[in-house]
N, C-alpha and C positions, 0 to 999 in steps of 0.2 A: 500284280500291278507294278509295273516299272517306272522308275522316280521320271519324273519331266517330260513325261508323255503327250505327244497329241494325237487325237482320236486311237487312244489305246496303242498307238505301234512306235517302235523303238524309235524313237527320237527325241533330238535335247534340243531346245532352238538360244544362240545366247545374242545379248543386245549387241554385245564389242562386234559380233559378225558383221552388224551391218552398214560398217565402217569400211567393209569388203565388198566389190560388188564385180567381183573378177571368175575366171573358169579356171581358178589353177591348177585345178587335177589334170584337167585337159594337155598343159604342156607336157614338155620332156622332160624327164627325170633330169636332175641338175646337182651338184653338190649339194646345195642350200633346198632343193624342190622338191619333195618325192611323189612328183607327176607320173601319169601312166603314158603319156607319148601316145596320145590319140590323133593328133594332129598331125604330126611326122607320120605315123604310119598310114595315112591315107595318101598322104602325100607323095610317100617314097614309096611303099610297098602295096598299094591297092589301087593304085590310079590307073592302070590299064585294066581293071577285072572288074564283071559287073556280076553284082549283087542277087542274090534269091531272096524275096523279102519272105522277113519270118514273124511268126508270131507269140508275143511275146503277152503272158497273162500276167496283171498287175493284182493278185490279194489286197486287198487296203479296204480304207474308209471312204473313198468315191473318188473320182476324177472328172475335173471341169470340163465338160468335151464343147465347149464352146470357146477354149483360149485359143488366141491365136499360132501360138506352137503346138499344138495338139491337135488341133482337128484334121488335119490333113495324115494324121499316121494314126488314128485310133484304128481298130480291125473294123469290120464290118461284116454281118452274119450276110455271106450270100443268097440264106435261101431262106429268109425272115421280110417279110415286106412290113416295112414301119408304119405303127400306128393303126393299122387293121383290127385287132383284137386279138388274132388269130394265132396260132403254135402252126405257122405255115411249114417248117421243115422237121414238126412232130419231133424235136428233142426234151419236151415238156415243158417250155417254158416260150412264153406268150411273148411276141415284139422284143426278144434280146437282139435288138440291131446290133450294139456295140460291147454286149455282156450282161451279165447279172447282178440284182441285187438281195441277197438270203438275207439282211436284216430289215426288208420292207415288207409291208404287206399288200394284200391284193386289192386293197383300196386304196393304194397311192401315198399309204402314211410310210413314214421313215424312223428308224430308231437312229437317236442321236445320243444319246447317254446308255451306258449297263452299268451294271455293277460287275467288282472283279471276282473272280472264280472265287477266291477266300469268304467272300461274302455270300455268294451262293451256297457255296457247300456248311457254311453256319445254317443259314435258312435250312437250309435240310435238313439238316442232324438236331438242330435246338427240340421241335418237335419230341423227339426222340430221349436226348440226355438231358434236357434243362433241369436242374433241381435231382437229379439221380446223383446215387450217390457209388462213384465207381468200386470199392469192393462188393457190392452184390451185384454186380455183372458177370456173364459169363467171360471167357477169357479172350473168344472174337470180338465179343463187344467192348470192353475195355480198352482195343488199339480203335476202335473207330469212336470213342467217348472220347479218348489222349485225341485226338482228330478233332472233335468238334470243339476241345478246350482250347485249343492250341489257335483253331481258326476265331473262335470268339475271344480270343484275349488280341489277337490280330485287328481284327474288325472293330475289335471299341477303342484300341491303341488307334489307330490312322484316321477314325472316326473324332473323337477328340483334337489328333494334331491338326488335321486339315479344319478343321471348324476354326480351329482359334488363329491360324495360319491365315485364312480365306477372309476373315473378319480383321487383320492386321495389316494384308494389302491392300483387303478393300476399302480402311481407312486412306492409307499413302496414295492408294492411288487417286481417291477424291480431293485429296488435299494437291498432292502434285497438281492434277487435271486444273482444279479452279485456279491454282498459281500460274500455271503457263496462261491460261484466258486472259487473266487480270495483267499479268505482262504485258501481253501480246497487244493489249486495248492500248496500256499507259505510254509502250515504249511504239504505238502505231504501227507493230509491223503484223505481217503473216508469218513470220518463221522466226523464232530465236534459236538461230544456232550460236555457234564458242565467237565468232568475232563481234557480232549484237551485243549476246552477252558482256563482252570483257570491254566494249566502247563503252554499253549503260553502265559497266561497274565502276570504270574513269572517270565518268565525268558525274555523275547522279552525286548532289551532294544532299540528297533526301535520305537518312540513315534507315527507315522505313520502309525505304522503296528498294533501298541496296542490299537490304539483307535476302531477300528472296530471288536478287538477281544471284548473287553470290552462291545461294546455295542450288540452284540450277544449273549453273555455270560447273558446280563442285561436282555435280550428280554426271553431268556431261563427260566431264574427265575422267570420272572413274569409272564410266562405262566404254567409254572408248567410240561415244555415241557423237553423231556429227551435229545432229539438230533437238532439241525437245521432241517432236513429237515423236522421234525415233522409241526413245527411251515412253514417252505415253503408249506406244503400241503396242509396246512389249510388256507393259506394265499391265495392259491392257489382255494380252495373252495369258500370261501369268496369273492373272486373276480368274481367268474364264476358268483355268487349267484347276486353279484351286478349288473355285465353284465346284466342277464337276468332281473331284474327292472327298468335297464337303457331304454336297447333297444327294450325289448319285452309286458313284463307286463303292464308298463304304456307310452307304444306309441300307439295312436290312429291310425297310418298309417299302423298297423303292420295284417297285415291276416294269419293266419295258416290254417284256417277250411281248405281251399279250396285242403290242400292234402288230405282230407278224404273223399270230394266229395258230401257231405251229404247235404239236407236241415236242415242247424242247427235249425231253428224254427219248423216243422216239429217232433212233440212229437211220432206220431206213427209210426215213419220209424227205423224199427231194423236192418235192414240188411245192414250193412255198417261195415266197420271196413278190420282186419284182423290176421291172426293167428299168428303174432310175440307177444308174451307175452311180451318181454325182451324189444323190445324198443332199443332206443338211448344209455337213460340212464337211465337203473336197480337199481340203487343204495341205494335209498330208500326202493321200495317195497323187493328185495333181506335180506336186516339187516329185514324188518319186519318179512319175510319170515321163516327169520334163531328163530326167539324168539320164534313164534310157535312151530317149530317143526325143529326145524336143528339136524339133523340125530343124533338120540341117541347109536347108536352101531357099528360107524365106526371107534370110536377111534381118529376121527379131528377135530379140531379147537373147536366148540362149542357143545353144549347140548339143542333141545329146550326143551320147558317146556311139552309139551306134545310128546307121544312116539307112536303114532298111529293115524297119520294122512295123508291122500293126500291132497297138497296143490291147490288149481285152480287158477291160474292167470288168473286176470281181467283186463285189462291193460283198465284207465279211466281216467286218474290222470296228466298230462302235467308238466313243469315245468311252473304256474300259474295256473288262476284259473281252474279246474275242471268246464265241462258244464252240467246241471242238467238234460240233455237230454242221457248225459252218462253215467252218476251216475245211474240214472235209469233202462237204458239197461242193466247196468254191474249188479244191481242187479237182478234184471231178468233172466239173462241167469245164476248167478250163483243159482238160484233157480231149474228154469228148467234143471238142470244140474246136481241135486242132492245134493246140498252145504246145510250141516246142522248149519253151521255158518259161518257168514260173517264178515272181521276185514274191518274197515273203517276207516285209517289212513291220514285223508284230512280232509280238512274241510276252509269254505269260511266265507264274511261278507254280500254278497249278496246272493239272491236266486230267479231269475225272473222268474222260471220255479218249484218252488219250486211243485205245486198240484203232477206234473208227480214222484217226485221225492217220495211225501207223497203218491200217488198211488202203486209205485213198493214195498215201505215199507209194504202197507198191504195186498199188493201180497206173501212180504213173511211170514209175521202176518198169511196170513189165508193156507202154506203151514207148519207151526209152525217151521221159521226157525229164527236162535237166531243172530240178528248184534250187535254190538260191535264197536263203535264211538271214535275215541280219542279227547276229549272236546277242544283242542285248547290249540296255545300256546303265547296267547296276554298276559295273567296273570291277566286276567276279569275275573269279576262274571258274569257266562253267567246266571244267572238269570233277567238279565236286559239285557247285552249285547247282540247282534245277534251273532249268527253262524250257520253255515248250515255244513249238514242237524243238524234240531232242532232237537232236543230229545219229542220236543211233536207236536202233528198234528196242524192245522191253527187253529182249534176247543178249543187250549189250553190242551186239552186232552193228558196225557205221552201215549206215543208209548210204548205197553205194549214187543212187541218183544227186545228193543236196549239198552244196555247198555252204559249210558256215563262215560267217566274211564278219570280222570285227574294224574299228574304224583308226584312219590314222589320221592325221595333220600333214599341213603342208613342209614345216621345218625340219632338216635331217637330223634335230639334237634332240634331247633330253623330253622335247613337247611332241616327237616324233608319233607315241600311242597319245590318240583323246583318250582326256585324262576321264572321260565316262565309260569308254569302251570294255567291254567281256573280254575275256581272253582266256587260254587255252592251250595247251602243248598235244592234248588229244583232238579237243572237242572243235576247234576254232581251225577252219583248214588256211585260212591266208586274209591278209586285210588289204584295205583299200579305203581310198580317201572320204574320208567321211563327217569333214569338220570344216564350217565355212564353207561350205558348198551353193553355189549361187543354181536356183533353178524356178520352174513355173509354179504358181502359186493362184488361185482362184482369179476373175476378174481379169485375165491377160497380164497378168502383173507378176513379178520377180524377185526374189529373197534369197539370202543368205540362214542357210537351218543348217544344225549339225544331228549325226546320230549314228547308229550303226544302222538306222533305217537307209541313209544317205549312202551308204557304203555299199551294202546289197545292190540295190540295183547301178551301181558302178562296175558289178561283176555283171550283173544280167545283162550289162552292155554290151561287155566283152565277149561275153560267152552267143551274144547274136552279129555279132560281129563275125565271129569266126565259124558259127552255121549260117550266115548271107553271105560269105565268098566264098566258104568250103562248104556245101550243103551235104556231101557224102561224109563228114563230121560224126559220130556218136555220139550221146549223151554220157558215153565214159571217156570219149576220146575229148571232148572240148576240155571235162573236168581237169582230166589228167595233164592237158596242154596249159591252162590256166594255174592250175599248182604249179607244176614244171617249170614253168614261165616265169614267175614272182621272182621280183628281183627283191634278194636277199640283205637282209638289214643288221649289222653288229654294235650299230650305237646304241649306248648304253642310254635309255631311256626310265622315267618314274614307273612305275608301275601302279597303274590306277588304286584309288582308295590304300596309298600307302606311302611314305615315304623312301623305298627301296629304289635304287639302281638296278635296274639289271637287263640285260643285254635283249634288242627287240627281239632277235630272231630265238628268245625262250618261250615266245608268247604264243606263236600258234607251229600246227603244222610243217606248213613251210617255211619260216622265218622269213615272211617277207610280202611284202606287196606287191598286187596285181601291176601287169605292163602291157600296154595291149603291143607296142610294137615288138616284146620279146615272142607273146604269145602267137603274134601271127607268122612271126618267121618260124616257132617250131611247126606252125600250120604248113607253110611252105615247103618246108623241110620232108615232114611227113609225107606230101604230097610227091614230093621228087622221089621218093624213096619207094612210092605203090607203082612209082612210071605212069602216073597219070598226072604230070605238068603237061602243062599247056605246050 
């Protein structure tokens, strides 16, 4: 389970973001910026050449296919006639107009809570080791008993914190809530933000009445938040987020599977699930949705990064862990389904099922389809650390199809890695902006989230970007262009979960961040060089 997660996949969301309500990835890299020059390169270097729209499979928690930036680029199953009952183009699964969903079941319910793998695999094993006592064990059984001790000191550790954590904001936040009301009634307005505030603080000479101005005014400042309710919503978030570690993640009594019906052990059973993309709650996989490719020629809310794309929702993703039996499906069906790249915005600390999951991966290895990982947002070197899915096979071997993307910030100093981001000198092949990122969010509506979730599909951008003007492109060749490309970073920045300087370009692979105008000119480049320019 990864800390500040929503609907289980790597993301951190924070209040000060949404004080920002800008595309700054989107410019050009600048002394002060480290934009990827999405903008420029359309401009200077793609403005006479037309596009092959590609498609792009979204993994996640569900997508709003009713916002207005998304509905016009979601994919669409040719040869599925909606709402019929029917499996009309016989790939096993009934009315996938715009994609699938493996955590629903065939009566239309949804799983919105799981619990995290460390929790599952306690349930398993408790059975088995509860009350034994490891010297009369045999010697296999002894590493799988060290396993189950290991996960139940885990499971009652996070079970405890989040209870007393979930029961502490859920104080603040009802105390907060009824004080903005009772303000908002006293001082007649709808909105206290900082100037409201700091007028009623002047002139209020009710000592009573100014001490609660005062300390909402105080809470304002320190979040970097514009209005009250900014700060209620996020409080609001935060609490949901604790709920769900309270009550569902790390409770052992807690069952979801059983609305999907499935044999969760059962690695070859595909046929389960159902056609709601969207889910409970879209929230997550929607903002990723919107980075790739949020309608570039309607004139609303955002811009994604690529301009020629149908989206697939893959709906795998729960609020907790992801099951490696889903992960797997989802990539599969978006294989079979035509998805020439896949964003994978989740990610675990366990993996019991991991072969099925390293099997779908070279399933889409040997269909040449390109994934794209967001490394995690613990603020480890997952060079030592686990995370699933790995970036390399059990073999040790890198996974030549997936790219792992850690996140950066917009500033070229010291704040240059988010300070939540993984990173990696093997494991982590290049970053991209991943912090204050303004995109589509449930309801037609618009947010500022950070994560390495946000960062991933900034690559998946990229990487459709440069298979919609170059389509004779590879899935090694885009990689290779996109590494190659990162423009390279030597400021000395913190190094997450630590106080150390050290230089960015130690942090992953490449030393450096994605650019879509570098990467298309090595596209360019290449192409003049096979003698097949224009």
């Amino acid at each position: 389970m990864k800390k500040l997660l929503i609907s289980a996949s790597v993301c951190l969301f924070s209040i000060a973001a949404m004080a920002q309500q800008t595309q700054w990835y989107l410019q050009d890299k600048t002394d002060n910026t480290a934009g990827i020059s999405v903008e420029r390169t359309y401009r200077e270097l793609l403005k006479d050449r037309k596009p092959t729209p590609v498609v792009v499979a979204v993994i996640d928690g569900g997508i709003d296919t009713t916002h207005e930036d998304l509905r016009r680029i979601l994919w669409v199953n040719p040869k599925e006639i909606a709402g019929n009952g029917k499996d009309d183009d016989k790939n096993g699964y009934v009315d996938d107009i715009h994609g699938w969903n493996f955590i629903g079941g065939k009566d239309g319910r949804n799983v919105s809570y799981e619990t995290a793998e460390v929790t599952r695999l306690y349930v398993q094993l408790k059975p088995k080791y509860e009350g034994k006592d490891r010297k009369s064990l045999k010697p296999d059984e002894q590493k799988e008993y060290d396993q189950y001790v290991k996960a139940k000191e885990e499971v009652e550790k996070n079970q405890s914190k989040y209870k007393a954590e979930y029961q502490g904001i859920g104080q603040f936040y009802s105390q907060y809530s009824s004080a903005v009301e009772n303000l908002k009634k006293a001082l007649h307005v709808t909105k206290l933000d900082t100037l409201t505030l700091r007028k009623a603080a002047d002139t209020l000479s009710d000592a009573a009445m100014k001490r609660p101005v005062l300390g909402v005014l105080r809470l304002l400042r320190q979040q970097g938040a514009p209005d009250a309710d900014v700060v209620l919503g996020e409080l609001e978030k935060y609490n949901e987020q604790l709920k769900s570690r309270a009550e569902y993640n790390y409770n052992p009594d807690f069952d979801a599977r059983s609305i999907v019906g499935d044999n969760p052990n059962d690695l070859n059973q595909r046929d389960y699930g159902n056609a709601d993309i969207a889910g409970p709650r879209p929230d997550h996989g929607t903002h990723v949705a919107g980075i790739i490719a949020g309608d570039r020629t309607n004139n609303l809310g955002i811009m994604g990064v690529a301009d020629a794309v149908r989206i697939m929702g893959v709906r795998a993703v729960p609020d907790g862990d992801e099951r490696d039996k889903d992960v797997a499906n989802a990539i599969r069906y978006a294989v079979d389904n035509g998805a020439q790249i896949i964003n994978m915005s989740f990610g675990k600390d366990y993996s019991p099922q991991r072969k099925a999951v390293e099997d779908a991966e070279r399933y889409a290895l040997s269909k040449g389809v390109l994934m794209v990982h967001a490394a995690g947002n613990d603020g480890k070197d997952i060079d030592t650390a686990a995370n699933y899915p790995a970036p390399r096979f059990m073999d040790g071997t890198a996974i030549p199809n997936v790219i792992t993307v850690g996140a950066s910030a917009e500033p070229n100093n010291a704040e240059l890695i988010a300070s939540f981001s993984n990173y990696g000198k093997q494991n982590v092949d290049v970053f991209a902006p991943g912090k204050d990122i303004y995109s589509t969010v449930p309801g037609s509506k618009y947010e500022n989230n950070s994560g390495t979730s946000m960062a991933s599909p900034v690559v998946a951008g990229v990487a459709a970007v440069l298979k919609a003007y170059f389509p004779k492109l590879t899935y090694a060749d885009i990689k290779r262009i996109i590494l190659q490309s990162a423009t390279p970073y030597t400021t000395k920045v913190t190094r997450p979960e630590s106080n150390d300087l050290v230089a960015f370009n130690t942090l992953s692979k490449t030393g450096g961040i994605v650019n879509l105008y570098e990467a298309v000119k090595l596209a360019l480049a290449q192409e003049a060089a096979s003698g097949k320019g224009k």
